[in-house]
SEKEGU-513832 format. One record per residue (C-alpha): residue in one letter; x, y, z. Coordinates in steps of 0.05 Angstrom, whole numbers, padded with zeros to 5 digits, always signed. Example, Ala and Ser with C-alpha at 12.3 -4.5 7.8 and 13.67 -1.06 7.14 Angstrom:
A+00246-00090+00156 S+00273-00021+00143 
This chain:
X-00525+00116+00280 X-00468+00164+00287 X-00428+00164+00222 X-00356+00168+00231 X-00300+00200+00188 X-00253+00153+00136 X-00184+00157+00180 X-00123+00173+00124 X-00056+00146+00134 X-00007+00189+00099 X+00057+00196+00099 X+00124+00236+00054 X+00152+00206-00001 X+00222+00183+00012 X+00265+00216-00042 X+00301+00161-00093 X+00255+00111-00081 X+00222+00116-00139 X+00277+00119-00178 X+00300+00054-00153 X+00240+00027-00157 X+00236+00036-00239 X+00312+00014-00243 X+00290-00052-00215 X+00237-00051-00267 X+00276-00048-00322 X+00327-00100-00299 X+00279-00146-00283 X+00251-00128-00361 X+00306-00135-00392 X+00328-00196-00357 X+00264-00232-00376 X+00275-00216-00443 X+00336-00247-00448 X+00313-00313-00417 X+00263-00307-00477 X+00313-00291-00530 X+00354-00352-00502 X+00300-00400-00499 X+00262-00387-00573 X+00327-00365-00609 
């Protein structure tokens, strides 16, 4: 049997993305939280 390389798929990271990505985050955190806060308090 003739053993083949793994084929990669790569690509360059979009600049800001990641940064919106861990705003979302933190909304989404702090949003639950509140629901919480609301509910027990």
């Amino acid at each position: 049997m003739e053993k083949q390389e793994k084929m990669e798929l790569a690509h360059e990271p979009v600049p800001g993305y990641q940064t919106v990505f861990y705003i979302t985050v933190a909304v989404a955190v702090i949003y639950l939280g509140a629901v919480f806060m609301k509910c027990f308090f």
